[in-house]
mmCIF file of the N, C-alpha and C atoms, coordinates in Angstrom:
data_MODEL
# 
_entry.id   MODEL 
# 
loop_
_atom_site.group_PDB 
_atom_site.id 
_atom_site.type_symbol 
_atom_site.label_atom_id 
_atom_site.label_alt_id 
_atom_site.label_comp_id 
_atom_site.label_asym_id 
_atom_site.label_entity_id 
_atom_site.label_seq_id 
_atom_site.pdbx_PDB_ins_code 
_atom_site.Cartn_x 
_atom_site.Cartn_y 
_atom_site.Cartn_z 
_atom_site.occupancy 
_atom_site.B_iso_or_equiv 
_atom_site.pdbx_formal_charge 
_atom_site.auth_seq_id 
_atom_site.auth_comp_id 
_atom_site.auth_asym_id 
_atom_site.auth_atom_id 
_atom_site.pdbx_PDB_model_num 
ATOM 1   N N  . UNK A 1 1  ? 0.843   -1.185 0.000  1.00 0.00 ? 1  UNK A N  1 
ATOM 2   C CA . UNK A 1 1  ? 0.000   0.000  0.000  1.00 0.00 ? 1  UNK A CA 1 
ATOM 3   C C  . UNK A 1 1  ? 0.883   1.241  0.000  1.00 0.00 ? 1  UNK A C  1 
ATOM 4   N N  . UNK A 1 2  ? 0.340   2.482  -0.950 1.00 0.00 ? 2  UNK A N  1 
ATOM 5   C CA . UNK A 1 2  ? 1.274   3.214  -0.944 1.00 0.00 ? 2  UNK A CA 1 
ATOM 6   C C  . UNK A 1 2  ? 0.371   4.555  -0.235 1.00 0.00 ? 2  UNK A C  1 
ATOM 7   N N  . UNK A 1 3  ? 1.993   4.913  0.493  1.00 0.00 ? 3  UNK A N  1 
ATOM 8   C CA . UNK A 1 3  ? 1.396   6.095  1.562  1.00 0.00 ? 3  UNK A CA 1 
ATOM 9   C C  . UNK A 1 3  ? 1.582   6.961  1.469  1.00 0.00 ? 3  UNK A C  1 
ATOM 10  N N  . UNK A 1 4  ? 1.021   8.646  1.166  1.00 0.00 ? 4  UNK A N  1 
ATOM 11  C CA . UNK A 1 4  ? 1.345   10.013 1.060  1.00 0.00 ? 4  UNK A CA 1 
ATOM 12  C C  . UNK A 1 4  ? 1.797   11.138 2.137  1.00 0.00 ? 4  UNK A C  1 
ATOM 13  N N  . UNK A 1 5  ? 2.703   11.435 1.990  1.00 0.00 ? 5  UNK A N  1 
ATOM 14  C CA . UNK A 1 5  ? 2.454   12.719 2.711  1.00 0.00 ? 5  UNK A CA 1 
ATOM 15  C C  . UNK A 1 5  ? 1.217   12.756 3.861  1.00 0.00 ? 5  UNK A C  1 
ATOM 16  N N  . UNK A 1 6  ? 0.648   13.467 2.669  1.00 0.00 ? 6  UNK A N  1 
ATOM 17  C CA . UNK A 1 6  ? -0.626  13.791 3.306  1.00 0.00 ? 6  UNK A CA 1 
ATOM 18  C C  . UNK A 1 6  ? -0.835  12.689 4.732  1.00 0.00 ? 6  UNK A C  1 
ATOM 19  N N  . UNK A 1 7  ? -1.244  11.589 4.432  1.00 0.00 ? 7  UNK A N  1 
ATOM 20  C CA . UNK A 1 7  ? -1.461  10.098 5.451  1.00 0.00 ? 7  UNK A CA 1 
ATOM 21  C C  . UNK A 1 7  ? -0.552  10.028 6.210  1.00 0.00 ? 7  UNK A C  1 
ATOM 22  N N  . UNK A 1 8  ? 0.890   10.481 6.006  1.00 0.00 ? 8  UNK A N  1 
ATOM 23  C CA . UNK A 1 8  ? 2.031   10.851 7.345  1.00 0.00 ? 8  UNK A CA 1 
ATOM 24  C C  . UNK A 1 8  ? 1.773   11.862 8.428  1.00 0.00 ? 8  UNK A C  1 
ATOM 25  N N  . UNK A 1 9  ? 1.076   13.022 7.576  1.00 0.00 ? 9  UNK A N  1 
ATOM 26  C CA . UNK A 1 9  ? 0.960   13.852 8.458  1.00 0.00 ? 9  UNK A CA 1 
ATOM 27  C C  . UNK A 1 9  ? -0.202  13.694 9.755  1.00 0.00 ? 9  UNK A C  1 
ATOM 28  N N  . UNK A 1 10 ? -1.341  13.236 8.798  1.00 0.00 ? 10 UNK A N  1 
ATOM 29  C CA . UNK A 1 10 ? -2.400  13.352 9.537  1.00 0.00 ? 10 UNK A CA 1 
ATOM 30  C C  . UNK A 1 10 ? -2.478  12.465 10.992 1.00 0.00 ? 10 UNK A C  1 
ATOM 31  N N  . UNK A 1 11 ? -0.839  11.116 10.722 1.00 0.00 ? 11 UNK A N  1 
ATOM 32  C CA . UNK A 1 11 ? -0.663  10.228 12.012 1.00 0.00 ? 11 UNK A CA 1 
ATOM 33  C C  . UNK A 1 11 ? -0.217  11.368 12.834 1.00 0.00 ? 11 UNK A C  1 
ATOM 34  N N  . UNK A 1 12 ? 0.337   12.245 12.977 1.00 0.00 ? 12 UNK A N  1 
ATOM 35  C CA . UNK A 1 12 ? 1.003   12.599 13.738 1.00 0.00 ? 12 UNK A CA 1 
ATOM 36  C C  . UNK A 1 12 ? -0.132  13.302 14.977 1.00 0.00 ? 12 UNK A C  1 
ATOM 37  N N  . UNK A 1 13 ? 0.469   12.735 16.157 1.00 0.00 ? 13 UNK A N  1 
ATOM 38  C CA . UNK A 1 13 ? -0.328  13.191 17.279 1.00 0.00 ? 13 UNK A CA 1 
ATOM 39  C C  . UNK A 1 13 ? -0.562  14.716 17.685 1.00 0.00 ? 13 UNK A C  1 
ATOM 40  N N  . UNK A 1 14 ? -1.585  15.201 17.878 1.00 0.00 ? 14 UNK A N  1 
ATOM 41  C CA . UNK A 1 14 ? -1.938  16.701 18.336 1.00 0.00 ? 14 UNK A CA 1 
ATOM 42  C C  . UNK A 1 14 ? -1.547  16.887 19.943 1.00 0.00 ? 14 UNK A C  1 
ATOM 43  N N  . UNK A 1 15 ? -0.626  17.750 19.880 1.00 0.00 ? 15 UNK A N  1 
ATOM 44  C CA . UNK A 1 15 ? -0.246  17.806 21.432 1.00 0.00 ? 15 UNK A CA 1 
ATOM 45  C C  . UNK A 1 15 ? -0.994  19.301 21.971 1.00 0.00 ? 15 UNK A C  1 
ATOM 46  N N  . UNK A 1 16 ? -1.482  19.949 20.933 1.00 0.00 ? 16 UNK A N  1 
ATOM 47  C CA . UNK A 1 16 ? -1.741  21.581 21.434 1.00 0.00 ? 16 UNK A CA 1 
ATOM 48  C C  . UNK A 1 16 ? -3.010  21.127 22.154 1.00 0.00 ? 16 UNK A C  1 
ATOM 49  N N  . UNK A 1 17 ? -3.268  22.792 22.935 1.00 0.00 ? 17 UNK A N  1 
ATOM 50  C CA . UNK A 1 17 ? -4.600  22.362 23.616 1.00 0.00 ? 17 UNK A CA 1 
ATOM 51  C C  . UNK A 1 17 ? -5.750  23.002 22.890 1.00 0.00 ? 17 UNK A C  1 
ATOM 52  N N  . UNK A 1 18 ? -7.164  23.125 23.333 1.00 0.00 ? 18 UNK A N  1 
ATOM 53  C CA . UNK A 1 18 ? -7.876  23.300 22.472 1.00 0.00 ? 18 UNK A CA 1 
ATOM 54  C C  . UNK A 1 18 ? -7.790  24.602 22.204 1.00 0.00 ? 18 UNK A C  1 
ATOM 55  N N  . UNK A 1 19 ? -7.726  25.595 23.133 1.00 0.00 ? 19 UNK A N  1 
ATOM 56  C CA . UNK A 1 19 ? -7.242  27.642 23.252 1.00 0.00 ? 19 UNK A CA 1 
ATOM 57  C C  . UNK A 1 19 ? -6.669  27.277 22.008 1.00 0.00 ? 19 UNK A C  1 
ATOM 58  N N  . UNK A 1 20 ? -6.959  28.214 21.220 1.00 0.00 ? 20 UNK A N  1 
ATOM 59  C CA . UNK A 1 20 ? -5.904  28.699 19.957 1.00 0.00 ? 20 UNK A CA 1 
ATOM 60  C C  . UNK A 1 20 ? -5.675  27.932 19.087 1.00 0.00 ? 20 UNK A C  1 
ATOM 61  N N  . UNK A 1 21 ? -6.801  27.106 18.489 1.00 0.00 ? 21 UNK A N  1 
ATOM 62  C CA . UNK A 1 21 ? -6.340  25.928 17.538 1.00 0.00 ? 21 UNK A CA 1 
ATOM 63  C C  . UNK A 1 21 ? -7.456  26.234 16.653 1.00 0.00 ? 21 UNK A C  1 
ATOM 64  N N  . UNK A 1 22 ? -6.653  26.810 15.507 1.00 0.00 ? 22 UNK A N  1 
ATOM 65  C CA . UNK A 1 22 ? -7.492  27.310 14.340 1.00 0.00 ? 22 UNK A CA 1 
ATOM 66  C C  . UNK A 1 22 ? -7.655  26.445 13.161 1.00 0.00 ? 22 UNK A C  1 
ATOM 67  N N  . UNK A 1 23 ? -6.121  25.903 13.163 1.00 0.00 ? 23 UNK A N  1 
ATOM 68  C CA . UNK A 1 23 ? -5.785  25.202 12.014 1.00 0.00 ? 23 UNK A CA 1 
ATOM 69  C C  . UNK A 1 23 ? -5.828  23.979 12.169 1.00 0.00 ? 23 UNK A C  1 
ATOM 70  N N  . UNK A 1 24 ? -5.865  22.739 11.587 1.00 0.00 ? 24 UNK A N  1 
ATOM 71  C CA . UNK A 1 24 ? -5.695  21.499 11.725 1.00 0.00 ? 24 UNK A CA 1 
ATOM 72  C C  . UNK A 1 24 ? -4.245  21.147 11.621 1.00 0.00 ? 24 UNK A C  1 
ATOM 73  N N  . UNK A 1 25 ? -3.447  20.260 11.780 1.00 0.00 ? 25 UNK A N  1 
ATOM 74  C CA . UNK A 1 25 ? -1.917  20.171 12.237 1.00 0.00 ? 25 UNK A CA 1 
ATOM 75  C C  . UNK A 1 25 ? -1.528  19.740 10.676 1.00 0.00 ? 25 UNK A C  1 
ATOM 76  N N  . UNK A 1 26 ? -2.092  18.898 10.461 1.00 0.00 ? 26 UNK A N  1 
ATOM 77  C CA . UNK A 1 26 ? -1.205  18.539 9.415  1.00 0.00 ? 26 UNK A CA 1 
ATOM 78  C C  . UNK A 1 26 ? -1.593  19.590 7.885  1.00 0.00 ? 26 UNK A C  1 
ATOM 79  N N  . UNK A 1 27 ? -2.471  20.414 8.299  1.00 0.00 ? 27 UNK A N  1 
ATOM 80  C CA . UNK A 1 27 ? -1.928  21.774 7.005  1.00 0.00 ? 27 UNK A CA 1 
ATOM 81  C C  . UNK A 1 27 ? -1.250  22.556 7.592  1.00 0.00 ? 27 UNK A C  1 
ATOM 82  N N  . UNK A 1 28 ? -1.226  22.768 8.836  1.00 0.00 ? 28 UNK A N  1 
ATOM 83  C CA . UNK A 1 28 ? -0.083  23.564 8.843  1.00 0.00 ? 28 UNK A CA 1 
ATOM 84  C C  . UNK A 1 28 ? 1.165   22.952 8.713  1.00 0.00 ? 28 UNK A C  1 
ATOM 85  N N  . UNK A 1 29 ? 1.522   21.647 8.593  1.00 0.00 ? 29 UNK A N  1 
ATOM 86  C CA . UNK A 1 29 ? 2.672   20.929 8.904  1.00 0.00 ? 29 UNK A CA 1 
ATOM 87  C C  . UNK A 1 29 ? 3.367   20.760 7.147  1.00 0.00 ? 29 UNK A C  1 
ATOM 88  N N  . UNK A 1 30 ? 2.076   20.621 6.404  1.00 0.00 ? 30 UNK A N  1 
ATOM 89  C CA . UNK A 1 30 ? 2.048   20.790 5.188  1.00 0.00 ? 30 UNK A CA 1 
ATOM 90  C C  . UNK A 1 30 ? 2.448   22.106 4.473  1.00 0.00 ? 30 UNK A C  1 
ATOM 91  N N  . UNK A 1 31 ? 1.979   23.363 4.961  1.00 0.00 ? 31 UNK A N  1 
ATOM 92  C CA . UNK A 1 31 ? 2.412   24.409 4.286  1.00 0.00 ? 31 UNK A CA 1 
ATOM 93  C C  . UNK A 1 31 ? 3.812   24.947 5.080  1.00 0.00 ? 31 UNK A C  1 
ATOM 94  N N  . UNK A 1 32 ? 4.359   24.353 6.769  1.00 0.00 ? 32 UNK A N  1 
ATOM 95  C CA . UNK A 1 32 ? 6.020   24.986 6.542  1.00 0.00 ? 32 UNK A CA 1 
ATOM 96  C C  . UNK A 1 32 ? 6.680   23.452 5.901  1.00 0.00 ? 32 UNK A C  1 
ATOM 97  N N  . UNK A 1 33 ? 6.332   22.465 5.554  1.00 0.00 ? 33 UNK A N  1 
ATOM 98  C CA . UNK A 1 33 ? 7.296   21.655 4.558  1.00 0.00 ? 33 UNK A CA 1 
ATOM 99  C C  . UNK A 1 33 ? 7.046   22.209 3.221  1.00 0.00 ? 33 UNK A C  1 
ATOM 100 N N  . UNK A 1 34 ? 6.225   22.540 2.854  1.00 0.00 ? 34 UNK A N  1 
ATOM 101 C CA . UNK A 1 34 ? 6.204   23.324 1.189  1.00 0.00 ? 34 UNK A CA 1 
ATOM 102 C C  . UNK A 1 34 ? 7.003   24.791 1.618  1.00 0.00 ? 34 UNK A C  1 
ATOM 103 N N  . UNK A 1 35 ? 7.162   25.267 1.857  1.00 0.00 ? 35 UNK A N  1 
ATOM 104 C CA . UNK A 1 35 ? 7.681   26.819 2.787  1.00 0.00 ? 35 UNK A CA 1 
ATOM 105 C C  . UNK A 1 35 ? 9.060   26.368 2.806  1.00 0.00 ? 35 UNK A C  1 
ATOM 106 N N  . UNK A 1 36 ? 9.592   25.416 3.389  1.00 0.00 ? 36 UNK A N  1 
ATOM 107 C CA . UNK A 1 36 ? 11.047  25.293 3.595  1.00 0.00 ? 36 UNK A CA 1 
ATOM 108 C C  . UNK A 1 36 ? 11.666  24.301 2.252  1.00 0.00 ? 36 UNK A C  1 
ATOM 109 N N  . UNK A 1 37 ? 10.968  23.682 1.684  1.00 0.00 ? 37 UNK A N  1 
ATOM 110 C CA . UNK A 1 37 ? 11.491  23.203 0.142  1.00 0.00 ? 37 UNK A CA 1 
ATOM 111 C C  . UNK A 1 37 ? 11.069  24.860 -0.989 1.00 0.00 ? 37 UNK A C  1 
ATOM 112 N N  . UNK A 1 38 ? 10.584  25.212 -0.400 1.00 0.00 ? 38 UNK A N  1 
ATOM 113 C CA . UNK A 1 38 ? 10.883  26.463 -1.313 1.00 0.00 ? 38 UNK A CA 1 
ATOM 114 C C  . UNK A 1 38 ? 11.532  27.550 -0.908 1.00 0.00 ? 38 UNK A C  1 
ATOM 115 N N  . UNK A 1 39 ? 12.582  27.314 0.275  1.00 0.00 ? 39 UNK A N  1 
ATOM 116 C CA . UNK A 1 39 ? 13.731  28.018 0.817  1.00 0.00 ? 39 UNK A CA 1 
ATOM 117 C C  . UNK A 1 39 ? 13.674  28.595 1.599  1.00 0.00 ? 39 UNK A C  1 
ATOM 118 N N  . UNK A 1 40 ? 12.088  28.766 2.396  1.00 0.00 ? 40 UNK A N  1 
ATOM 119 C CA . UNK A 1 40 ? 11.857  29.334 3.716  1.00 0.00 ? 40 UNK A CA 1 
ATOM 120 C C  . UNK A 1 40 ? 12.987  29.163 4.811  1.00 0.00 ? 40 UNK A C  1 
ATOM 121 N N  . UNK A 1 41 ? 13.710  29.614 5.355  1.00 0.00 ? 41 UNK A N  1 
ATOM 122 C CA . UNK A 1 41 ? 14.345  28.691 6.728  1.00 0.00 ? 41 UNK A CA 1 
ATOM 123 C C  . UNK A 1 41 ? 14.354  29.754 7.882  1.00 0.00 ? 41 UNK A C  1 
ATOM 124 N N  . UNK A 1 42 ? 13.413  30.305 8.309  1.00 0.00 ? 42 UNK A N  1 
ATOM 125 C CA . UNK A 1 42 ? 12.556  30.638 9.585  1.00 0.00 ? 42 UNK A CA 1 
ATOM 126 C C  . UNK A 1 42 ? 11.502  30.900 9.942  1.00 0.00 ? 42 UNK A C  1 
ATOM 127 N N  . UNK A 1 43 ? 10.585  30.809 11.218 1.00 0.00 ? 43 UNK A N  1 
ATOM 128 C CA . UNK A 1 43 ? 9.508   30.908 11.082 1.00 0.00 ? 43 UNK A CA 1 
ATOM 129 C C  . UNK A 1 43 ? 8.806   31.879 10.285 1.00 0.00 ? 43 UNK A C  1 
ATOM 130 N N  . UNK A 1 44 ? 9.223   33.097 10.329 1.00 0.00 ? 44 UNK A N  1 
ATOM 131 C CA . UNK A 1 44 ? 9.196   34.251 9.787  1.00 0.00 ? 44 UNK A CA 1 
ATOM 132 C C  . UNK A 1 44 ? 8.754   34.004 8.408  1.00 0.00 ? 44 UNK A C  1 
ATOM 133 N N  . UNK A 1 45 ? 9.854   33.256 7.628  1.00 0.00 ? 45 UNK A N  1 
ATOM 134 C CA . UNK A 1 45 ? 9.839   33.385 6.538  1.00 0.00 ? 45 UNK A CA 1 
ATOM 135 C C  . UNK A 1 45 ? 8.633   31.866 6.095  1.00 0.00 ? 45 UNK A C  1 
ATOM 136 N N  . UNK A 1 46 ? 8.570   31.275 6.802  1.00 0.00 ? 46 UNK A N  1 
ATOM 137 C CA . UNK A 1 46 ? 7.457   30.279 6.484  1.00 0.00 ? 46 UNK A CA 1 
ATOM 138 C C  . UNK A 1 46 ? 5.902   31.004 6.724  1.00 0.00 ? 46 UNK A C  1 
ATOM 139 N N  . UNK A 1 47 ? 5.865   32.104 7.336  1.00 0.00 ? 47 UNK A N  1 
ATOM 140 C CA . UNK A 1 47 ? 4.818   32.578 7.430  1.00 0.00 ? 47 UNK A CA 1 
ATOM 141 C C  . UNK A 1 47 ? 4.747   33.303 6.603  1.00 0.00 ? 47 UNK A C  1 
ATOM 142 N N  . UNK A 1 48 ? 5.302   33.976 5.984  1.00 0.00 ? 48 UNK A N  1 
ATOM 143 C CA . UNK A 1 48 ? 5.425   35.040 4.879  1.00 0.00 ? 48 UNK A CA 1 
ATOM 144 C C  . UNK A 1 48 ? 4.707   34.178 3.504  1.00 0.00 ? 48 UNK A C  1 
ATOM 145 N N  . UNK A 1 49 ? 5.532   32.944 3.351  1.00 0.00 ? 49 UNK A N  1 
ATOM 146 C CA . UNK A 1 49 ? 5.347   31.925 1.974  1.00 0.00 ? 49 UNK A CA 1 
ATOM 147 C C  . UNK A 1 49 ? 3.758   31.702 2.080  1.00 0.00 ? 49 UNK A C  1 
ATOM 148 N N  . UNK A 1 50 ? 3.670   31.210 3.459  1.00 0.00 ? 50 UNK A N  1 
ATOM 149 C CA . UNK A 1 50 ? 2.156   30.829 3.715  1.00 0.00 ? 50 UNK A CA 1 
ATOM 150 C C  . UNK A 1 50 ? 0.964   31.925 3.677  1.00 0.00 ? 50 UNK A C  1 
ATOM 151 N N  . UNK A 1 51 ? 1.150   32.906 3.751  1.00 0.00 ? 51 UNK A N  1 
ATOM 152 C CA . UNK A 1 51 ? 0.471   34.415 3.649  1.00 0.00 ? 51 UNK A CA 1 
ATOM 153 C C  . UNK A 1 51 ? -0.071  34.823 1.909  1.00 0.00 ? 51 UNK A C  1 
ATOM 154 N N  . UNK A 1 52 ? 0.879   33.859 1.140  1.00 0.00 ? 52 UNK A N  1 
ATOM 155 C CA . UNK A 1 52 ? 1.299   34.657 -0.388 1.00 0.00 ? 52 UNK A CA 1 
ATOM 156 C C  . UNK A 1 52 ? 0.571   32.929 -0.733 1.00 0.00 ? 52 UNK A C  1 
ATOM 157 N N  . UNK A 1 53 ? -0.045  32.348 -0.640 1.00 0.00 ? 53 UNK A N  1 
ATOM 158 C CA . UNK A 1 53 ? -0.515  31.089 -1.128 1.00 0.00 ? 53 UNK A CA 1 
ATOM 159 C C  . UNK A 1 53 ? -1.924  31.634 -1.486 1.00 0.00 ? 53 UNK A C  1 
ATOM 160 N N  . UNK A 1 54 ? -2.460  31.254 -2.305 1.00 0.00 ? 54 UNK A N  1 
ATOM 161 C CA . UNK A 1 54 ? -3.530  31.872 -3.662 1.00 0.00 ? 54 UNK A CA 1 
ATOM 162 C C  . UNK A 1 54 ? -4.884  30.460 -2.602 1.00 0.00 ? 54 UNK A C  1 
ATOM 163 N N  . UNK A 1 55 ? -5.615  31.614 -2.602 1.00 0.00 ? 55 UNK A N  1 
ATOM 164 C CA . UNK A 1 55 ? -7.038  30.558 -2.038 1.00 0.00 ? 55 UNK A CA 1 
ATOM 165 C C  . UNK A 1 55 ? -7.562  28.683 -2.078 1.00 0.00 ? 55 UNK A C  1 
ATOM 166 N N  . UNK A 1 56 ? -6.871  28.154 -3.862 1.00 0.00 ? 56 UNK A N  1 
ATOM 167 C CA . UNK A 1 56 ? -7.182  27.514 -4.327 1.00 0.00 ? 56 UNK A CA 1 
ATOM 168 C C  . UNK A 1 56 ? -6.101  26.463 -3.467 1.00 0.00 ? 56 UNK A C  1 
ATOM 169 N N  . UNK A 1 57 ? -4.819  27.060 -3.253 1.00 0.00 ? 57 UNK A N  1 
ATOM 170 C CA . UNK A 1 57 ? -3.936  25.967 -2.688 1.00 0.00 ? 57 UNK A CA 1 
ATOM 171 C C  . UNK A 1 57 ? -3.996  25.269 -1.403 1.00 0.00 ? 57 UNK A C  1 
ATOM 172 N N  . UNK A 1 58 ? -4.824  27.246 -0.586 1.00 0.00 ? 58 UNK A N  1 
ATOM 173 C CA . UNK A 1 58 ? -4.863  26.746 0.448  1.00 0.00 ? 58 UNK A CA 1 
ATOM 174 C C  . UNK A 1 58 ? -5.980  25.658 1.295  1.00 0.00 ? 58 UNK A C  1 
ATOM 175 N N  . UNK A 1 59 ? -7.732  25.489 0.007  1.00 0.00 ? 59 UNK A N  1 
ATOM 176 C CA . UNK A 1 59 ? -8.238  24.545 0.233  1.00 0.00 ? 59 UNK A CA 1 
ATOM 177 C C  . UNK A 1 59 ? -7.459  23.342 -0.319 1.00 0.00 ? 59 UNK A C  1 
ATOM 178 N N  . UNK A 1 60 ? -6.624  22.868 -0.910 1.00 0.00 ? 60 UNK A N  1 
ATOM 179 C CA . UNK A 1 60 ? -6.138  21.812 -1.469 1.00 0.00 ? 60 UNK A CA 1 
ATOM 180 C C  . UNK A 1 60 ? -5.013  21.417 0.311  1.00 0.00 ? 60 UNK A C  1 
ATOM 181 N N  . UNK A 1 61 ? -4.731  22.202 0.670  1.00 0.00 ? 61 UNK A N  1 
ATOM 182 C CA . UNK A 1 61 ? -4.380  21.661 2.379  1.00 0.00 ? 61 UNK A CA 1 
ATOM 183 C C  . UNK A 1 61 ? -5.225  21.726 3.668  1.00 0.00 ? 61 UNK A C  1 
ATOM 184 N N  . UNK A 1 62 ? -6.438  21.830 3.252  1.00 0.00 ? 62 UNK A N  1 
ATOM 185 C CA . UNK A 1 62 ? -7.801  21.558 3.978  1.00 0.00 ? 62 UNK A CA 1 
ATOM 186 C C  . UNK A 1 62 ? -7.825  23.071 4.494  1.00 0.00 ? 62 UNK A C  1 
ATOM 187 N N  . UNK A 1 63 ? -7.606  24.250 4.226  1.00 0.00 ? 63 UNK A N  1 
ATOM 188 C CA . UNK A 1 63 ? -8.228  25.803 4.698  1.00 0.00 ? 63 UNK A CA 1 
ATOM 189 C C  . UNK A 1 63 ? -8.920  26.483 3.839  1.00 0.00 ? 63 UNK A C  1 
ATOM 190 N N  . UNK A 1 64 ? -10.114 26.019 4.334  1.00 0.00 ? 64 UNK A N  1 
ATOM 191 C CA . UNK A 1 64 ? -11.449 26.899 3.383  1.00 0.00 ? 64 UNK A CA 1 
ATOM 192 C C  . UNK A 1 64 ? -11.591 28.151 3.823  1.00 0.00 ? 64 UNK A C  1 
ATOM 193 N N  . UNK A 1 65 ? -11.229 29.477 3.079  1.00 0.00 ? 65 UNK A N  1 
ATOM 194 C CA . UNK A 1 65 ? -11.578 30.832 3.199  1.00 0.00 ? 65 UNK A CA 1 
ATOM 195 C C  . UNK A 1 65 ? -11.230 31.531 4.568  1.00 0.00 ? 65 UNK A C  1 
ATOM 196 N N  . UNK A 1 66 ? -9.805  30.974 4.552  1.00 0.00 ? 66 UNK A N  1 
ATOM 197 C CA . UNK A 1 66 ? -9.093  31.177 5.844  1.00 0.00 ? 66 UNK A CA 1 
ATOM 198 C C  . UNK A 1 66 ? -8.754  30.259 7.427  1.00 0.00 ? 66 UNK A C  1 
ATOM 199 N N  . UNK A 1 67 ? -10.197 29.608 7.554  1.00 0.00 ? 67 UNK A N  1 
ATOM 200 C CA . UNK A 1 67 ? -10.787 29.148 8.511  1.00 0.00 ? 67 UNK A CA 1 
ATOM 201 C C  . UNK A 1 67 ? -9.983  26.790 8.221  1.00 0.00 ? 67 UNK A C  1 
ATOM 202 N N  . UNK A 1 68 ? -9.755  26.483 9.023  1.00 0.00 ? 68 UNK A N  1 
ATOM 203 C CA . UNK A 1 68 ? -9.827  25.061 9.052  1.00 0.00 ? 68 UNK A CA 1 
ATOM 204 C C  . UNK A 1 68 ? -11.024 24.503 9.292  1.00 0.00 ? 68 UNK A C  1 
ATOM 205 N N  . UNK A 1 69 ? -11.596 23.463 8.536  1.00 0.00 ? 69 UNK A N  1 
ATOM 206 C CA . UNK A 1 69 ? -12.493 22.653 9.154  1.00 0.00 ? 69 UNK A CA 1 
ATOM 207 C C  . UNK A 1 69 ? -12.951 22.141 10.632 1.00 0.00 ? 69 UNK A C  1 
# 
């Protein structure tokens, strides 16, 4: 069986608490690994990459119109 990304991420355990949890983990985990293969290398700058991502990409990592599911 072949496994994606995507299916890596989503194993990964949620340690945050519920206060302040907008996003689901594995898009955000998804957009700083796209962020740092496209040369991001600080938070800063992974937030910047992630800021400049066009609507369409960012539902394709589960964020509909800003908001996570």
């Amino acid at each position: 069986m072949t496994r994606t990304l995507w299916d890596a991420l989503c194993q990964i355990e949620h340690r945050r608490g519920r206060k302040g949890r907008r996003y689901r983990l594995p898009s955000l985990l998804g957009i700083a690994i796209a962020a740092m293969l496209a040369g991001a290398n600080d938070l800063i700058a992974v937030f910047r990459w992630g800021r400049r991502l066009k609507p369409e990409a960012l539902r394709l990592l589960g964020i509909d119109d800003g908001v996570a599911p």
